[in-house]
MDTraj code that builds the backbone (N, CA, C; nanometers):
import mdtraj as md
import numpy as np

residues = "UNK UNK UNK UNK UNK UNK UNK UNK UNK UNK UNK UNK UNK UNK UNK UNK UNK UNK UNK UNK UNK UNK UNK UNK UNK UNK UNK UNK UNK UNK UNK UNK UNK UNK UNK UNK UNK UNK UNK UNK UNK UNK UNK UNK UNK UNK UNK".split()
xyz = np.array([
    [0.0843, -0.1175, 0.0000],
    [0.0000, 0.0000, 0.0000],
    [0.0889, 0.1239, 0.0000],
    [0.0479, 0.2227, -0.0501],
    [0.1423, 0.3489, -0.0889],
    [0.0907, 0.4313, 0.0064],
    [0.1604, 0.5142, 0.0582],
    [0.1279, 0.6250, 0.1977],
    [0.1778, 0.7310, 0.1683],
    [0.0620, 0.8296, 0.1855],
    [0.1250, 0.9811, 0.1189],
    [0.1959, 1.0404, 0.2350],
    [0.2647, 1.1507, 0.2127],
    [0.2251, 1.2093, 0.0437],
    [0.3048, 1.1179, -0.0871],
    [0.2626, 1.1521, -0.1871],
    [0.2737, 1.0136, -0.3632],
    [0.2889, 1.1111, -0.4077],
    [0.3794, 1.0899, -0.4843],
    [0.4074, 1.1620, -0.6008],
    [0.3538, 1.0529, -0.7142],
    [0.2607, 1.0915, -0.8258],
    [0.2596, 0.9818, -0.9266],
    [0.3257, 1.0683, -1.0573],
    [0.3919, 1.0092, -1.1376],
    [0.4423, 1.0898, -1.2816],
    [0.3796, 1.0234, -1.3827],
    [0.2863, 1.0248, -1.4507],
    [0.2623, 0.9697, -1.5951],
    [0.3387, 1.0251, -1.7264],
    [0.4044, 0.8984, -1.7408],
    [0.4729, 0.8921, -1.8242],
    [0.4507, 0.9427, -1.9732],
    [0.3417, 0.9212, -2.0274],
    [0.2735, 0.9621, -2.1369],
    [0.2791, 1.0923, -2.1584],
    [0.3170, 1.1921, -2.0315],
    [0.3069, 1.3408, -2.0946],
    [0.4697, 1.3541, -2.1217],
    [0.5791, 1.2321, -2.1835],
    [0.7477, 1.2650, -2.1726],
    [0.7881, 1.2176, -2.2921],
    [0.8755, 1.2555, -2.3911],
    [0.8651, 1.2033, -2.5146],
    [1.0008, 1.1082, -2.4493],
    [1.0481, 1.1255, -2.3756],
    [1.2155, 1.0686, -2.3305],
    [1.1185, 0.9674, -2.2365],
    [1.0071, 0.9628, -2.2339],
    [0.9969, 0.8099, -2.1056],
    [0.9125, 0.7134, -2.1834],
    [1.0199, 0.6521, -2.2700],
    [0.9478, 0.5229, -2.3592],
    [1.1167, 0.4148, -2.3713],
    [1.0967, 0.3369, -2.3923],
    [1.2092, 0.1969, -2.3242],
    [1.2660, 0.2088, -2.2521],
    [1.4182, 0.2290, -2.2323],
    [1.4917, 0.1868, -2.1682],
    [1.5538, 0.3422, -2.1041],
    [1.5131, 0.4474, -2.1857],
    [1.4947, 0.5930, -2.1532],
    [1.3624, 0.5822, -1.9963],
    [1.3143, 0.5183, -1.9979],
    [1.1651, 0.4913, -1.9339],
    [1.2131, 0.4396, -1.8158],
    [1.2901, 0.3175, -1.8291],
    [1.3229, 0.2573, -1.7069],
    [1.4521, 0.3147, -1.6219],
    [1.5306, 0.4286, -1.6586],
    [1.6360, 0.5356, -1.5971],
    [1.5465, 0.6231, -1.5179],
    [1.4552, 0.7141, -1.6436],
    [1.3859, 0.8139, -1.5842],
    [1.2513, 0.7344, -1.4367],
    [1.2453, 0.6099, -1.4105],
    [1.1936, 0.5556, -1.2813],
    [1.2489, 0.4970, -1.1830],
    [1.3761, 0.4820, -1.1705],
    [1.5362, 0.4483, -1.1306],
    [1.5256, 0.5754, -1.0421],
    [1.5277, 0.7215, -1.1150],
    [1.5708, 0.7753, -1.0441],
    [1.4146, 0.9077, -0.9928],
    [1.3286, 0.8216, -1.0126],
    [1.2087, 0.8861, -0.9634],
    [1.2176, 0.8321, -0.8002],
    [1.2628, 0.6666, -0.8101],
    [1.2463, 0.5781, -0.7051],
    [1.3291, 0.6683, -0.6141],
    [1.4354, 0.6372, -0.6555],
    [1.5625, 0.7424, -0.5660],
    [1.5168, 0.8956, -0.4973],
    [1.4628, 0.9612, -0.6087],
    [1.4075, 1.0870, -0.5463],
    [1.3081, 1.0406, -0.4375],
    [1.2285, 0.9516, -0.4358],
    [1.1191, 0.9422, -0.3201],
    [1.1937, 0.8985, -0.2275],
    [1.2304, 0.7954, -0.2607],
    [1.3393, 0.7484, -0.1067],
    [1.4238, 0.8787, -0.0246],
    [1.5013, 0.8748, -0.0709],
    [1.5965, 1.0726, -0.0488],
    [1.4671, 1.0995, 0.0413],
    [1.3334, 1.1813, -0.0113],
    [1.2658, 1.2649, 0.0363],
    [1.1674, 1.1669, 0.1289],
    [1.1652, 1.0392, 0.1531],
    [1.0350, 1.0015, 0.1895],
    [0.8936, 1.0470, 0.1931],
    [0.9277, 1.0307, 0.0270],
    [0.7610, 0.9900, 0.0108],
    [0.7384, 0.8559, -0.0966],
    [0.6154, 0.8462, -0.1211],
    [0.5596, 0.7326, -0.1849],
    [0.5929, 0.7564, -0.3117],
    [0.6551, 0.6804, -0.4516],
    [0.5969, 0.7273, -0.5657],
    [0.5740, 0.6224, -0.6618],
    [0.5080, 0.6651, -0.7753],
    [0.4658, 0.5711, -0.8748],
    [0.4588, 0.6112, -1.0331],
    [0.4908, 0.5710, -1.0991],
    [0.4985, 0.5421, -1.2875],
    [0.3664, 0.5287, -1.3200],
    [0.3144, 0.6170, -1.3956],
    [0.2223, 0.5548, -1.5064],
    [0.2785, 0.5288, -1.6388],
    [0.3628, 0.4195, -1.6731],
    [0.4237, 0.3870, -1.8265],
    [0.3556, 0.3812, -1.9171],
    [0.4027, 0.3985, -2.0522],
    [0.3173, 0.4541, -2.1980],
    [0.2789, 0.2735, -2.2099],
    [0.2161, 0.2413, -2.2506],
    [0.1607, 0.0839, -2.2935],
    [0.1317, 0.0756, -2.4154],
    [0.2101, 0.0726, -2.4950],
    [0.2238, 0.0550, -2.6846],
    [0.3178, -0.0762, -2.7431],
])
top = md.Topology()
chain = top.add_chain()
for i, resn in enumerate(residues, 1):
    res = top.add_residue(resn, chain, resSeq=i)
    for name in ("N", "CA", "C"):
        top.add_atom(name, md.element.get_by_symbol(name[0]), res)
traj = md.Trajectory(xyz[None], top)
């Protein structure tokens, strides 16, 4: 279960968050929440 405060980022509004560009830019989303403690989560493009 996720406990705010969440940050969520959808991915779909990033022209740089599609493969392996996708899985860096959530690497270091993870990292930023940890650092700050908070919750966060990916919405990835699904194509």
């Amino acid at each position: 279960m996720l406990e705010t405060p969440i940050v969520i980022v959808n991915f779909k509004t990033y022209l740089e968050a599609t493969g392996e560009s996708a899985v860096k830019l959530a690497r270091l989303i993870l990292e930023a929440g940890q650092t700050h403690g908070v919750s966060v989560a990916v919405a990835p493009q699904v194509a």
